[in-house]
C-alpha positions as CSV (number, residue, x, y, z in Angstrom):
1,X,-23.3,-9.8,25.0
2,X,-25.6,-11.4,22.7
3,X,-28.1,-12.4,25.5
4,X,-28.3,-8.8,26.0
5,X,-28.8,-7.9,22.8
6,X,-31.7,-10.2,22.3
7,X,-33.3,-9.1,25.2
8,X,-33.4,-5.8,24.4
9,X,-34.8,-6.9,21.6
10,X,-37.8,-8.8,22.9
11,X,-38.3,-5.8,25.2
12,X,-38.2,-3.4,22.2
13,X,-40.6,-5.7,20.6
14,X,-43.0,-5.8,23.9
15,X,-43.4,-2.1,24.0
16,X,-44.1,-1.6,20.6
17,X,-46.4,-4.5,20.7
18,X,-48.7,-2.4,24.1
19,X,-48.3,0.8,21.9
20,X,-51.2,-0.2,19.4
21,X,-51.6,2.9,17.3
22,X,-51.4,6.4,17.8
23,X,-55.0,7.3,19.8
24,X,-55.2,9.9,22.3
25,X,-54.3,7.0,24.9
26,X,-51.3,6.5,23.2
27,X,-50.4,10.1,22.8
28,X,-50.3,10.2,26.7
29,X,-48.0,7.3,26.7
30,X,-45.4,9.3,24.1
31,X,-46.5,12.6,25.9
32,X,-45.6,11.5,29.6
33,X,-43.9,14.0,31.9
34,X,-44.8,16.6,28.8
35,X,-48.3,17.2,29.1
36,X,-47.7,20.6,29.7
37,X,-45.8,20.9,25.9
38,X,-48.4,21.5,23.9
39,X,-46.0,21.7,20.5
40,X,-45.4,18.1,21.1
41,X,-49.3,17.6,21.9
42,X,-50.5,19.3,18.4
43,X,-47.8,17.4,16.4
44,X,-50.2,14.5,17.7
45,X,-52.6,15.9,17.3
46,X,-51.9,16.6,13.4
47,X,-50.6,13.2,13.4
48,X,-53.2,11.2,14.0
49,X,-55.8,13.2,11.8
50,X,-53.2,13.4,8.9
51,X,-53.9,10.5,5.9
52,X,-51.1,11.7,3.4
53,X,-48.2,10.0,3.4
54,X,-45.9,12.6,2.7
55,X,-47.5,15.2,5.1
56,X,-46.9,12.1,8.1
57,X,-43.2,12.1,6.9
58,X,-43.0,15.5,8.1
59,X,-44.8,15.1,10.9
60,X,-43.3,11.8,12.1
61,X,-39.5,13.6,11.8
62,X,-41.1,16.6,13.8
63,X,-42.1,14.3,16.7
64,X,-39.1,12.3,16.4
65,X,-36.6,15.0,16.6
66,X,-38.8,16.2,19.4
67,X,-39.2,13.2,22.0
68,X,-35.4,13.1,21.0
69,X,-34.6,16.3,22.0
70,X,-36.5,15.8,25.6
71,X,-34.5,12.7,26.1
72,X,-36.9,10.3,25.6
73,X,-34.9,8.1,22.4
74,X,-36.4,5.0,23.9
75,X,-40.3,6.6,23.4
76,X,-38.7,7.4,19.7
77,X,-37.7,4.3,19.2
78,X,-40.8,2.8,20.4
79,X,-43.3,5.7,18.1
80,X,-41.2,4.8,15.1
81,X,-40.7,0.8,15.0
82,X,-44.8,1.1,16.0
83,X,-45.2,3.0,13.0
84,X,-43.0,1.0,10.6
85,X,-44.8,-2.4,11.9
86,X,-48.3,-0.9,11.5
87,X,-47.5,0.3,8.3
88,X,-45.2,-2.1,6.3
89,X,-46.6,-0.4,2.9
90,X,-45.3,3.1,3.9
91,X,-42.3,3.9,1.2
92,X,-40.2,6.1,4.0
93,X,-39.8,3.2,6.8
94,X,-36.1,2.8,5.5
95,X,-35.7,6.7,6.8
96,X,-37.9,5.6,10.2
97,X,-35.6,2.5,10.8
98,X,-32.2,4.5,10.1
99,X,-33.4,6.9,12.8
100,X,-34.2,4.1,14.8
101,X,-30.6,3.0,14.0
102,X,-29.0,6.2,14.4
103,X,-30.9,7.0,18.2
104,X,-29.2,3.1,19.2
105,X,-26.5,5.0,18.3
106,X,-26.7,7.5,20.2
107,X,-27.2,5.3,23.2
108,X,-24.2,3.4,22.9
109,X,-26.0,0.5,22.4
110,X,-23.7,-0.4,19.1
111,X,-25.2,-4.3,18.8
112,X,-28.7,-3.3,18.3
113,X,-28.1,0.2,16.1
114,X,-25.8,-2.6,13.9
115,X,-28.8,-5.1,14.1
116,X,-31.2,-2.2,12.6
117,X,-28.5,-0.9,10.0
118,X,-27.9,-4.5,8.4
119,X,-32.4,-4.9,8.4
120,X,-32.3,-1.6,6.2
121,X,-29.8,-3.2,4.1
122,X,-31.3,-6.7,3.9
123,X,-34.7,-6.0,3.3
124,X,-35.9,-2.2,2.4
125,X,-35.5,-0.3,-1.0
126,X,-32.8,2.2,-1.1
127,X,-34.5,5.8,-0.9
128,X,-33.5,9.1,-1.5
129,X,-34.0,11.7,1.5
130,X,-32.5,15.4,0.8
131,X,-30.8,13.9,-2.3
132,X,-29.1,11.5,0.0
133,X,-29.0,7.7,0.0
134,X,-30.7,5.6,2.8
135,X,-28.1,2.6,2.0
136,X,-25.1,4.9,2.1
137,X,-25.7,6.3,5.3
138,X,-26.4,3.3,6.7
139,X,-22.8,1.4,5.3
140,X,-21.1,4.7,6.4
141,X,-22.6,4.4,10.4
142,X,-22.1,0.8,9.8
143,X,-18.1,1.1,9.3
144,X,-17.9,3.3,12.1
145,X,-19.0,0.9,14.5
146,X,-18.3,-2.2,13.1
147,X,-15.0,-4.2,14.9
148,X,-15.6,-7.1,12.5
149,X,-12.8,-6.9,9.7
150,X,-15.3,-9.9,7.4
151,X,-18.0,-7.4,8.0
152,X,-16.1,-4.4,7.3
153,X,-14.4,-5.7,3.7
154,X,-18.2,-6.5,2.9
155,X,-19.4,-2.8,3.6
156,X,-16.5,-1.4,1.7
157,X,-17.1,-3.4,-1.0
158,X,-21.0,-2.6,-1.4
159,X,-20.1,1.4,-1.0
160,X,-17.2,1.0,-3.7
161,X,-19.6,-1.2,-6.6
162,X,-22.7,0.8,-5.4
163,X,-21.6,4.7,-4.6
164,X,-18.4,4.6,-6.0
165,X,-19.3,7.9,-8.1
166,X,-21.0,9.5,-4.5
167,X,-18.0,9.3,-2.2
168,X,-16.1,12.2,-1.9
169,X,-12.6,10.6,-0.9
170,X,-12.8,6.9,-2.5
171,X,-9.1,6.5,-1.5
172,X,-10.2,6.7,2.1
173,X,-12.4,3.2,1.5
174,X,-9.7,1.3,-0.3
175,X,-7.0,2.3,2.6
176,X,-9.3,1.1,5.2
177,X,-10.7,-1.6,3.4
178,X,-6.6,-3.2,2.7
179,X,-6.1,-2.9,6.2
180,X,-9.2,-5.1,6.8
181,X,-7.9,-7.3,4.0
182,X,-4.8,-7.6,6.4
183,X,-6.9,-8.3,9.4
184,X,-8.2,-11.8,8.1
185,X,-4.9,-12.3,6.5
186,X,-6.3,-12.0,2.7
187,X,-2.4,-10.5,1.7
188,X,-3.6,-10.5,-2.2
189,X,-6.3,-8.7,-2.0
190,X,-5.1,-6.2,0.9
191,X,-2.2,-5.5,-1.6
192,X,-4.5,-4.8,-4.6
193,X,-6.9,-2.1,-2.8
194,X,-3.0,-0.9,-1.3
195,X,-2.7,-0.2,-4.8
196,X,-5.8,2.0,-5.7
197,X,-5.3,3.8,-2.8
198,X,-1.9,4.7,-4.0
199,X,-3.9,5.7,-6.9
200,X,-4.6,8.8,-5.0
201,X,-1.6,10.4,-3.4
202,X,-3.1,13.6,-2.6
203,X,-5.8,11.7,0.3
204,X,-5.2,12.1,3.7
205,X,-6.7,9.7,5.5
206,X,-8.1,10.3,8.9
207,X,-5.6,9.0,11.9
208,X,-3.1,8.0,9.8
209,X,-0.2,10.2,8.4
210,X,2.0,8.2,6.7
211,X,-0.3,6.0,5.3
212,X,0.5,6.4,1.9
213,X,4.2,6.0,2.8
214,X,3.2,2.8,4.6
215,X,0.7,1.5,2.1
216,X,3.6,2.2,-1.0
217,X,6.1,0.1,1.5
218,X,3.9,-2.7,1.5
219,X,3.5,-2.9,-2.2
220,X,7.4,-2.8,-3.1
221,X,8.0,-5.5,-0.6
222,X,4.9,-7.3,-2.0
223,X,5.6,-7.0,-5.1
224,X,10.1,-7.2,-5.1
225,X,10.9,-11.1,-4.9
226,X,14.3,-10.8,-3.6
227,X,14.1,-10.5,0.5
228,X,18.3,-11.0,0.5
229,X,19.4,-8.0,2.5
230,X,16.9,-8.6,5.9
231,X,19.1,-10.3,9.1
232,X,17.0,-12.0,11.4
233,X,18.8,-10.4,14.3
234,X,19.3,-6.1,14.9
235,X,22.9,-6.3,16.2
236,X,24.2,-9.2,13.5
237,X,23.0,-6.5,11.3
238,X,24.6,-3.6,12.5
239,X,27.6,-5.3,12.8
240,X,28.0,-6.1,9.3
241,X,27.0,-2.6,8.1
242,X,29.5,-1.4,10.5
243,X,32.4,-3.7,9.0
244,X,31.8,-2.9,5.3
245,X,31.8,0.7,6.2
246,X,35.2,0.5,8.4
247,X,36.8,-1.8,5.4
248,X,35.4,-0.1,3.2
249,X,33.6,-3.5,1.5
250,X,31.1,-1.8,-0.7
251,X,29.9,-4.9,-2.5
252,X,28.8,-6.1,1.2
253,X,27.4,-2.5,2.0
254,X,25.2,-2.6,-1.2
255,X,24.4,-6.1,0.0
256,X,22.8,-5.2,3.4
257,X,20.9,-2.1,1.9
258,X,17.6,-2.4,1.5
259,X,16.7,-3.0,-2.8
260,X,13.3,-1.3,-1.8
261,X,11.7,1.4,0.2
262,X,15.4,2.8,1.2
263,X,14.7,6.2,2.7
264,X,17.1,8.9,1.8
265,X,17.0,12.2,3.5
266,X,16.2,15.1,6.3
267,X,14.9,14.7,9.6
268,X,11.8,16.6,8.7
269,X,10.7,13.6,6.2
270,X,11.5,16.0,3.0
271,X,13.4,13.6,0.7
272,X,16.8,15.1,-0.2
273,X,17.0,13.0,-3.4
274,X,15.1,10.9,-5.3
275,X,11.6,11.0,-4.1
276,X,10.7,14.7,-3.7
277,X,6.9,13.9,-1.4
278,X,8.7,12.6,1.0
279,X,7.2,9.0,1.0
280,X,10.9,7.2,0.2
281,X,12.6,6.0,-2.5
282,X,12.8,2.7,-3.9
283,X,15.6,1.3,-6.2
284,X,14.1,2.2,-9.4
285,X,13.8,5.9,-8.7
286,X,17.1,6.1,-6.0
287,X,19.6,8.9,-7.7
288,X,22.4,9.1,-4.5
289,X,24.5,5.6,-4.3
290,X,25.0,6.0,-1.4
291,X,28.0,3.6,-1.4
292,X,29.9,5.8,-4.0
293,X,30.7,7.9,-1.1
294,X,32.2,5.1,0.6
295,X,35.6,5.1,-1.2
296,X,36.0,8.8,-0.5
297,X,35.1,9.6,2.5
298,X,36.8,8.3,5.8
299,X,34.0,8.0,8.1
300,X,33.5,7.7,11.7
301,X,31.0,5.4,13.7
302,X,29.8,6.0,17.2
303,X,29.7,2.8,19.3
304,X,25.7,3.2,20.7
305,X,23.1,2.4,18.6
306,X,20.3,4.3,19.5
307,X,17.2,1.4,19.7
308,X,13.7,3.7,19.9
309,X,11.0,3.2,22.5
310,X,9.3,1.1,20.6
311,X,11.5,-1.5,19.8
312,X,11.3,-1.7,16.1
313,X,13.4,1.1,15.3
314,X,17.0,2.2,15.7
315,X,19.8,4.7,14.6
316,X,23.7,4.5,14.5
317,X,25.2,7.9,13.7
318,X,28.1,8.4,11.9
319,X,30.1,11.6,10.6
320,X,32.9,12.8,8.8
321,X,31.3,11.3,5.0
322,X,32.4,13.9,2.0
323,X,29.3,15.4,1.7
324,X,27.0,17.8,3.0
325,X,26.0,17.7,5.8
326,X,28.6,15.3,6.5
327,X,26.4,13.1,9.3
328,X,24.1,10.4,8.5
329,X,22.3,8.6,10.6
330,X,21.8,4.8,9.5
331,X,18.1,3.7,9.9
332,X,17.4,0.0,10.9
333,X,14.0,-1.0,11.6
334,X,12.1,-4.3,12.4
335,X,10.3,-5.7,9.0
336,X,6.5,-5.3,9.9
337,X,5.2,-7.7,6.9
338,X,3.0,-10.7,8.3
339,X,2.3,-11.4,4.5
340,X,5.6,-13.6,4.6
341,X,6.3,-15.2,7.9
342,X,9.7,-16.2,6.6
343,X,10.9,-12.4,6.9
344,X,8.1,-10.9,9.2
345,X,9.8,-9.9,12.4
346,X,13.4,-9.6,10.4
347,X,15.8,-6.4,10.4
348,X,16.6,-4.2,7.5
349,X,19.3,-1.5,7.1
350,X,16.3,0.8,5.6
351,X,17.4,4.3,4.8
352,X,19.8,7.3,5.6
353,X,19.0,10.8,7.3
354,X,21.3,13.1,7.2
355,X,22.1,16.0,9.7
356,X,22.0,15.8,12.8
357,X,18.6,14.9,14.8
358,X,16.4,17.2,15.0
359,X,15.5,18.2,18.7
């Protein structure tokens, strides 16, 4: 991969290197099968008689946008990095190398639109184009194709300290950038920008629906030192839940319930008590003890759990508790928390829906 990426490099550098200046030879070159488009032939025209800088800004966009619109990004590329080279004084070649940028883009060819990108960055000025920053754009399109989490962290960073007043949903950058945090296994710092994003409950962020549900897990567990209720193993845990209930051994029952993130209510993910968005309870805001229903009610358990696809997740229902509706399902899941390998990969008896499952 990065063979290729340095040969199209050199071979970028070649044919901007044979394309010496913008003549009437060279407009044949940019012109090709288009001799017959004479739009294209007067914006070169206009071009190469044209000394003020501003009035080639316009034009350069015009042919730009043009040979881009023919299909020809590669001549773009080449009539743009030409330009920029020849003309290393010209205040808009941050603008001329994001298009360059943005047509790599465009061709797939994610390496060498990255290489451009991180040059704008680097080693040109910000500038202001429609009221619009060079450098933001270019951290934007670089998070988008960026698979590098180190890289990532470092462009969320910049747009946070540098445009933190421009973006419209900063909750967006701190979500992403914690899950990055994650990625290198920095569990401090993913659980501090957890944080500001929870600073922001009203965000959706793209692809993710429960993240603020998932991010405000993350932080309880973080931040709660006592990890006593997880069992490394699904059916040792069950089994105990299952015993205190039958003996009606609340102390044990309270022991096995999770002390944070203990969800509590319908199958539609509308909290019934306690946490009225939805995004679960913990044991500072819990208002049903559940266990107080214990010594009144005389419940029954079926004898299959039901274990989800996906491995992580399972549900034993049980009926006849004295309350409405009178069957909960128990909720065990699998503790997704590499931040502490010592529970990471445990079970938990995690929440309570009530009614029956929805179809």
């Amino acid at each position: 991969m990065r063979a290729r990426f340095l040969l199209l490099i050199a071979l970028a550098t070649t044919l901007a290197a044979l394309v010496t200046g913008c003549s009437a030879s060279d407009t044949r070159y940019y012109l090709g099968t288009f001799e017959q488009n004479q739009d294209l032939r007067e914006l070169f025209r206009l071009f190469r008689k044209e000394k003020d800088q501003e009035n080639r800004f316009v034009l350069i966009q015009q042919i730009a946008s043009a040979l881009a619109n023919a299909g020809k990004r590669d001549k773009e590329i080449i009539f743009l990095t030409t330009h920029v080279e020849k003309n290393p004084s010209d205040i808009y070649n941050a603008y001329y190398l994001l298009l360059v940028a943005e047509a790599y883009s465009d061709m797939k060819e994610a390496p060498l639109a990255i290489y451009y990108y991180r040059q704008i960055l680097m080693n040109d000025a910000d500038l202001l184009v429609r009221g619009r920053s060079i450098h933001l754009q270019c951290l934007e399109d670089l998070l988008a194709l960026e698979n590098n989490p180190e890289h990532k962290i470092e462009y969320y960073k910049e747009i946070i300290s540098r445009f933190g007043d421009q973006i419209e949903h900063p909750a967006v950058n701190w979500y992403f950038m914690a899950k990055s945090y994650e990625e290198v296994g920095e569990w401090d710092q993913a659980r501090q920008a957890y944080n500001k994003y929870l600073g922001y409950p009203d965000t959706d962020i793209p692809g993710e629906p429960n993240a603020y549900r998932i991010a405000n897990e993350k932080v309880n567990l973080y931040d709660n030192p006592d990890k006593s209720w997880m069992v490394p193993d699904l059916q040792t845990l069950v089994d105990a839940v299952k015993d205190a209930i039958v003996t009606k051994n609340i102390s044990k029952l309270k022991k096995y319930q999770a002390k944070v993130n203990f969800y509590e209510g319908g199958w539609d993910q509308t909290a019934l008590f306690g946490d009225p968005t939805g995004e679960g309870s913990s044991e500072g805001n819990r208002t049903l003890d559940i266990t107080s229903y214990l010594a009144s009610s005389y419940p029954k358990i079926d004898g299959q759990l039901d274990i989800a696809d996906n491995d992580r997740e399972a549900t034993l229902r049980t009926t006849d508790w004295n309350f409405r509706p009178p069957t909960w399902y128990l909720y065990f899941r699998k503790v997704d928390f590499p931040a502490d390998p010592d529970i990471n990969g445990q079970w938990e008896w995690a929440g309570v829906y009530f009614g029956e499952k929805l179809p």
